[in-house]
C-alpha positions as a Markdown table, in Angstrom:
| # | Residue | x | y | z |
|---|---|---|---|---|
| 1 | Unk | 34.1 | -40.2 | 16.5 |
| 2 | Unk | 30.4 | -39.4 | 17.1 |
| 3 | Unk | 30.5 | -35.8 | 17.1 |
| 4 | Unk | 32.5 | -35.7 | 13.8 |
| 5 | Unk | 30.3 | -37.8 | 11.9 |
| 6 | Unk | 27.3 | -35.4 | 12.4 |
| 7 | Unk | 29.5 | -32.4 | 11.5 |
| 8 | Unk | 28.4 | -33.5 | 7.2 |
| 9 | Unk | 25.1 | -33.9 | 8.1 |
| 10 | Unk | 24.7 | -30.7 | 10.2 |
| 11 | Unk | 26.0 | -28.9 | 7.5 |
| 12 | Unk | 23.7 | -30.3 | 5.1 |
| 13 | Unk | 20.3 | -29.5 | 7.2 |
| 14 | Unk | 21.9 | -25.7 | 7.8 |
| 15 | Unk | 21.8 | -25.9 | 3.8 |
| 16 | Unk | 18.1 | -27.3 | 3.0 |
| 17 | Unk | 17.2 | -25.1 | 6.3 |
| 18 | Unk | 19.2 | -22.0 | 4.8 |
| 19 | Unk | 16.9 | -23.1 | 1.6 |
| 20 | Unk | 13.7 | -23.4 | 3.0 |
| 21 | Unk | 14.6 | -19.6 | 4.9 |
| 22 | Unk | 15.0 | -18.3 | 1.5 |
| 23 | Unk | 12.1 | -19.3 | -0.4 |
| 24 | Unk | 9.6 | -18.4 | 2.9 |
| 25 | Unk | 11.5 | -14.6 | 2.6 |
| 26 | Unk | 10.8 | -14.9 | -0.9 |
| 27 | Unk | 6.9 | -15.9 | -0.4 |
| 28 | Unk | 6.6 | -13.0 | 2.2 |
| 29 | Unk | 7.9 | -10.7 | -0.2 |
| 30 | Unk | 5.8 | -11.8 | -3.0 |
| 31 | Unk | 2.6 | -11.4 | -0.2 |
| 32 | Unk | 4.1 | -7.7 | 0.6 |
| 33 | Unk | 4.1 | -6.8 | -3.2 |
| 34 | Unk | 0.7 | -7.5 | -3.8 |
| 35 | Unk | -0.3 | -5.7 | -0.8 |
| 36 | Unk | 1.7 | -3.1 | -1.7 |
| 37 | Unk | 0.2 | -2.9 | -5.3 |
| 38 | Unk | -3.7 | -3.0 | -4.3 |
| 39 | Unk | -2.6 | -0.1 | -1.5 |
| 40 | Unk | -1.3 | 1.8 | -4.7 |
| 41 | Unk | -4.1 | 0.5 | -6.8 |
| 42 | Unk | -6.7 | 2.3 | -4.1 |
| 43 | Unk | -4.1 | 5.6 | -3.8 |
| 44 | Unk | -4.7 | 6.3 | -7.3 |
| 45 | Unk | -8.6 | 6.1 | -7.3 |
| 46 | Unk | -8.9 | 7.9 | -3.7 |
| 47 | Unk | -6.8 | 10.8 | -5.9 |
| 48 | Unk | -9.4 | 10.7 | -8.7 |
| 49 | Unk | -12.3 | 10.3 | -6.2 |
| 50 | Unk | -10.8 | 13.1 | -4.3 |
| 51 | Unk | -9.8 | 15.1 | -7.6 |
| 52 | Unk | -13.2 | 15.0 | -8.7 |
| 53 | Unk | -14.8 | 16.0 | -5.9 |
| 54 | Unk | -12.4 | 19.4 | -5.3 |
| 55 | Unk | -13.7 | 20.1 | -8.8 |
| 56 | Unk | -16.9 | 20.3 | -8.0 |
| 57 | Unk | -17.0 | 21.6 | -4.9 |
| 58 | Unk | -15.3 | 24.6 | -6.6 |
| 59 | Unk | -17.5 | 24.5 | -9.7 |
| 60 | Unk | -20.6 | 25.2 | -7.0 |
| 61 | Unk | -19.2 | 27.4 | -4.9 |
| 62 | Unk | -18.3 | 29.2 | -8.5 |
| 63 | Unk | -22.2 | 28.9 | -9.3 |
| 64 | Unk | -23.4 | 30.2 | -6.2 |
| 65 | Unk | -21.4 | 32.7 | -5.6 |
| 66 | Unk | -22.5 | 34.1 | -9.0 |
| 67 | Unk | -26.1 | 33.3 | -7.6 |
| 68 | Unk | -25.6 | 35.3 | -4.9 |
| 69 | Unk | -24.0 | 38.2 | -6.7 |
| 70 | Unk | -27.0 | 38.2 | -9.1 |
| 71 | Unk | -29.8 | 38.1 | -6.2 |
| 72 | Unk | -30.7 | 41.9 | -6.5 |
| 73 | Unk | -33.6 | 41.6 | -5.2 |
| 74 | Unk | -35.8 | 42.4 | -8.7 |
| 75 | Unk | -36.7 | 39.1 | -10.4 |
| 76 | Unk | -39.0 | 36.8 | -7.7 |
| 77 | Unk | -37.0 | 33.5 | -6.9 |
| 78 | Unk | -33.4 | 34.5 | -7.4 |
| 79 | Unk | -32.9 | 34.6 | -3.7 |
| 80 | Unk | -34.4 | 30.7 | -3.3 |
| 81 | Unk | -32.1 | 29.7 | -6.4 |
| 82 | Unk | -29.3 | 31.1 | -4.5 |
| 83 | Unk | -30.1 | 29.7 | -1.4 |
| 84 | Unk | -30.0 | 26.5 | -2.8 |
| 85 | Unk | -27.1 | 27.1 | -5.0 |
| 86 | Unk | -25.0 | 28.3 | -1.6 |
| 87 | Unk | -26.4 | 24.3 | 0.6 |
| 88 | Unk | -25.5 | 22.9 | -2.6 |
| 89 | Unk | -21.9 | 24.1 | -2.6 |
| 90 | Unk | -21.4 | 23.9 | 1.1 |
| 91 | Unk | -22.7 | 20.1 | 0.8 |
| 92 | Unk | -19.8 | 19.7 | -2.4 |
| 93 | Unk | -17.3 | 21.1 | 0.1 |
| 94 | Unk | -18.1 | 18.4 | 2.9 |
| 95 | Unk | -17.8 | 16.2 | 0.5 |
| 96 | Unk | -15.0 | 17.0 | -1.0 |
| 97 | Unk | -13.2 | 17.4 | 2.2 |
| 98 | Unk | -14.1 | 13.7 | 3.1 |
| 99 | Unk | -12.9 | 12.3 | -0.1 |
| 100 | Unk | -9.6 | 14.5 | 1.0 |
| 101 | Unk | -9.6 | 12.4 | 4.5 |
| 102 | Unk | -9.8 | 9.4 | 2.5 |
| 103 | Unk | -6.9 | 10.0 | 0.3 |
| 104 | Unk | -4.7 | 11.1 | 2.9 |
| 105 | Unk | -5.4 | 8.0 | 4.9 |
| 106 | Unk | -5.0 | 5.8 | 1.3 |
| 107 | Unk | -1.8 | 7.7 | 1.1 |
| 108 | Unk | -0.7 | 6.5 | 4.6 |
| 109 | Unk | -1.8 | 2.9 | 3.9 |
| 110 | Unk | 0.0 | 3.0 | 0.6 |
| 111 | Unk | 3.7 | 4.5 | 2.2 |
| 112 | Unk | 3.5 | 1.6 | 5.0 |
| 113 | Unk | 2.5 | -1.2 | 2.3 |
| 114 | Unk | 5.1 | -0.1 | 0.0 |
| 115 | Unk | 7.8 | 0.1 | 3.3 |
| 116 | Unk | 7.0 | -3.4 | 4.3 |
| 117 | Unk | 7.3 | -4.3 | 0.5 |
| 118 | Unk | 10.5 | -3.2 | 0.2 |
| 119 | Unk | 12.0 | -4.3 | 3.9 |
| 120 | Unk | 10.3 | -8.1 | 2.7 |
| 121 | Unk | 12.1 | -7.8 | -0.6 |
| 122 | Unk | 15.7 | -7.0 | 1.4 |
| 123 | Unk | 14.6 | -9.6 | 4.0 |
| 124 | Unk | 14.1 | -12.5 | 0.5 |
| 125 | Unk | 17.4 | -10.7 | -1.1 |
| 126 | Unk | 19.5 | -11.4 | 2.1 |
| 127 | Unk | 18.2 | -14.8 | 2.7 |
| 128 | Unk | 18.9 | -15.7 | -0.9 |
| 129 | Unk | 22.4 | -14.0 | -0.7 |
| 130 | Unk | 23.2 | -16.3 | 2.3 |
| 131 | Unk | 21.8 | -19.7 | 1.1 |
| 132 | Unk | 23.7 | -19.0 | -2.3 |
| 133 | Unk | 26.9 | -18.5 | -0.1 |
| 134 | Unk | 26.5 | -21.3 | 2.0 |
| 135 | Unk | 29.1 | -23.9 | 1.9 |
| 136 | Unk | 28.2 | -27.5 | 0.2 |
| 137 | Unk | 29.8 | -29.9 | 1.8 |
| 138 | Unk | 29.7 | -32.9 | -0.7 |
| 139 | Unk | 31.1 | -36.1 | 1.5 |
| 140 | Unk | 27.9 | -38.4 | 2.1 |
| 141 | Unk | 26.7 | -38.8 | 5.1 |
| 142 | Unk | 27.8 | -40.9 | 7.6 |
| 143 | Unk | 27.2 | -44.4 | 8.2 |
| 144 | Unk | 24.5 | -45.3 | 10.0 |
| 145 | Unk | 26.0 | -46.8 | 13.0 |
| 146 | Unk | 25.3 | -50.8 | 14.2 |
């Protein structure tokens, strides 16, 4: 008779257990979503960082290529302001080549957080799925025996 009396309570600590299961999937979820939203949150300002930077890189490399087009030789200084027009560009390019680095490695942190986001949030939707379909069974427990 033993083993059939702990059949009731058995089923209710799968329950409370199936419970528990669900709401820890649920909290890792909700951990995954926030990580998922600041890795989004630093995507978007490693594009404008990046976006920026392109920008000007190209705006000086603009300026000193007109610089150097301009550097006939006749007015005295043209070929300094060129010189440092051209360092000045090729410094926006490395710039703007790192801020390209960091947005493609923002992009990768972003695509992972936003996987595990998602795999959590199928992870708390399965667990809920199977503690809402677990059976109740209402007899009361057992007495405790003498």
């Amino acid at each position: 008779a033993a083993p059939a009396a702990a059949a009731p309570a058995e089923k209710a600590s799968r329950s409370v257990s199936s419970a528990t299961s669900a709401a820890a999937a649920a909290s890792a979820a909700d951990a995954a979503d926030s990580s998922a939203e600041r890795a989004n949150a630093e995507l978007a300002e490693a594009a404008s960082n990046a976006a920026n930077a392109n920008s000007l890189a190209v705006t000086t490399r603009l300026a000193a290529d007109f610089a150097w087009a301009a550097d006939d030789g006749s007015i005295d200084g043209t070929a300094a302001a060129s010189a440092k027009t051209s360092s000045a560009a090729d410094k926006a390019g490395e710039r703007a080549a790192a801020a390209n680095e960091r947005l493609a490695a923002a992009m990768d942190n972003a695509a992972n957080a936003n996987g595990v986001m998602v795999t959590q949030r199928l992870a708390a939707n399965t667990a809920f799925a199977a503690d809402a379909f677990t059976p109740y069974d209402p007899s009361p427990p057992p007495p405790p025996t003498p």
